[in-house]
C-alpha positions in Angstrom: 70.3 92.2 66.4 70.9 90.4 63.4 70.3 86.4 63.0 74.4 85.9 61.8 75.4 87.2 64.9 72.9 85.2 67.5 70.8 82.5 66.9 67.9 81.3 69.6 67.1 77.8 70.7 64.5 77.1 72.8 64.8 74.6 75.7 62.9 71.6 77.2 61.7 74.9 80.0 60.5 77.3 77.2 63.6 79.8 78.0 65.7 81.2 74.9 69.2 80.5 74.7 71.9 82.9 73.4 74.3 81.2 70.5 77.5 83.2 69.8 78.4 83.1 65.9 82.6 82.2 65.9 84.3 86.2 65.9 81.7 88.1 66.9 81.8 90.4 69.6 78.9 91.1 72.6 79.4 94.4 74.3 83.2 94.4 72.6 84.8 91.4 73.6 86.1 89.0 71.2 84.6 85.6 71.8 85.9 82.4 70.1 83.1 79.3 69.8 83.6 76.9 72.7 85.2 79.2 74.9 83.6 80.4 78.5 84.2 83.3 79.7 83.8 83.2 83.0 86.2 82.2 85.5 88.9 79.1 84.9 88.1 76.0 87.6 91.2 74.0 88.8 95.2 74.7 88.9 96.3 77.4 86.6 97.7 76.4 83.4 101.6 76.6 82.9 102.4 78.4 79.9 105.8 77.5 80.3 105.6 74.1 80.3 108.6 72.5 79.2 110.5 75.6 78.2 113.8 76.9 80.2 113.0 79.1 83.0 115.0 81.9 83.5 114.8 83.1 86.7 117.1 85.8 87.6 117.4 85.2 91.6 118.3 81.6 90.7 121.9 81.1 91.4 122.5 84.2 93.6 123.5 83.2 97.0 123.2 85.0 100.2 126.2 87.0 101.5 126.7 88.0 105.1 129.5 90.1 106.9 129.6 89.6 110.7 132.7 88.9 113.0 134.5 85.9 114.4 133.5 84.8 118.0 135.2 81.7 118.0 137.3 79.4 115.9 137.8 76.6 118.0 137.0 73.7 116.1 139.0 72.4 113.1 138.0 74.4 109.5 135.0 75.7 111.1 134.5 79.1 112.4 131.3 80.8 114.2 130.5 84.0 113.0 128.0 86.2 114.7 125.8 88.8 112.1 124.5 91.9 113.5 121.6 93.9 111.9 119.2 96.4 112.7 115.3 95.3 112.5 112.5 97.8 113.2 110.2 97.0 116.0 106.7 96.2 114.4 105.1 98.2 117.3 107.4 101.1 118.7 109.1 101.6 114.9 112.5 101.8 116.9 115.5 99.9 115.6 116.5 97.5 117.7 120.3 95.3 117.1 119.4 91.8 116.5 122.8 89.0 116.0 122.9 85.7 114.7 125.4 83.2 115.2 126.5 81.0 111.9 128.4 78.1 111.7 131.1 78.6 108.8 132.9 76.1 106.7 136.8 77.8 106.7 139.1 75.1 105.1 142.6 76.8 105.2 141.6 78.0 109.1 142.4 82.0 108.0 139.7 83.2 110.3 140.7 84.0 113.8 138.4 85.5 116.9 137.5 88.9 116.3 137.6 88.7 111.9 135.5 90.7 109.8 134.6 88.2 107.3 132.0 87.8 104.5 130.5 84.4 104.1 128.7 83.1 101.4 125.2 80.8 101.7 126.4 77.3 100.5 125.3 73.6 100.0 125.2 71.8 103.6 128.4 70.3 104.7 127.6 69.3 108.4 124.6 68.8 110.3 124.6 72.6 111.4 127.1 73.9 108.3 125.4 75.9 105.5 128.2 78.5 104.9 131.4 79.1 103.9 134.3 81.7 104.3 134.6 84.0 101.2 137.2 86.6 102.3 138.8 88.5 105.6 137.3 92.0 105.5 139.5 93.3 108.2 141.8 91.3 110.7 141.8 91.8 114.6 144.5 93.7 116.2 
């Protein structure tokens, strides 16, 4: 090893320190003076601090097509969602519903409606959708 590319200081305990010269490499890897390589302590460093994210969910809202069970209430309508989950233990697919509380303003939607409805700002205490369009009406 040459004395350009390590230089040795000895300590207050006799044992012989390693000095890195700035752009040399140790068993090739690039080291910069004043830089550790081991592991970074603390929070992880945002590299895109202050820039624009662009985050290509944001935006997108959820969409949901289920049927009308009742419409009742003045521009609201509850739409119940059907969909098929796999059971975590006997891997059969069992029908699980939901019931959803939609905001429909011209009151289109009547009981048994296939409707889409769209994921939305809250409007009441229990609203957090809306009507987008009547898939198929009830005969």
């Amino acid at each position: 090893m040459t004395e350009a590319r390590e230089n040795r200081e000895e300590t207050q305990n006799g044992v012989a320190e390693e000095e890195i010269v700035e752009g040399e490499t140790v068993e090739g890897e690039p080291v910069e003076a004043g830089l550790t390589t081991g592991a970074a302590k603390g929070p992880a460093l945002d590299q895109d601090e202050g820039s624009i994210q662009s985050d290509p969910t944001r935006g997108s809202r959820k969409e949901r097509v289920g049927m009308v069970v009742s419409d009742k209430p003045q521009k609201t309508a509850v739409v119940s969602v059907e969909t098929l989950v796999r059971h975590p233990k006997y891997k059969k697919r069992v029908r699980r519903s939901k019931r959803f509380m939609v905001h429909d303003e011209q009151n289109a939607a009547r009981v048994g409606d296939t409707v889409r409805i769209i994921e939305t700002r809250p409007i009441s205490a229990r609203k957090r959708w809306r009507l987008g369009n009547i898939i198929s009406r009830a005969e």
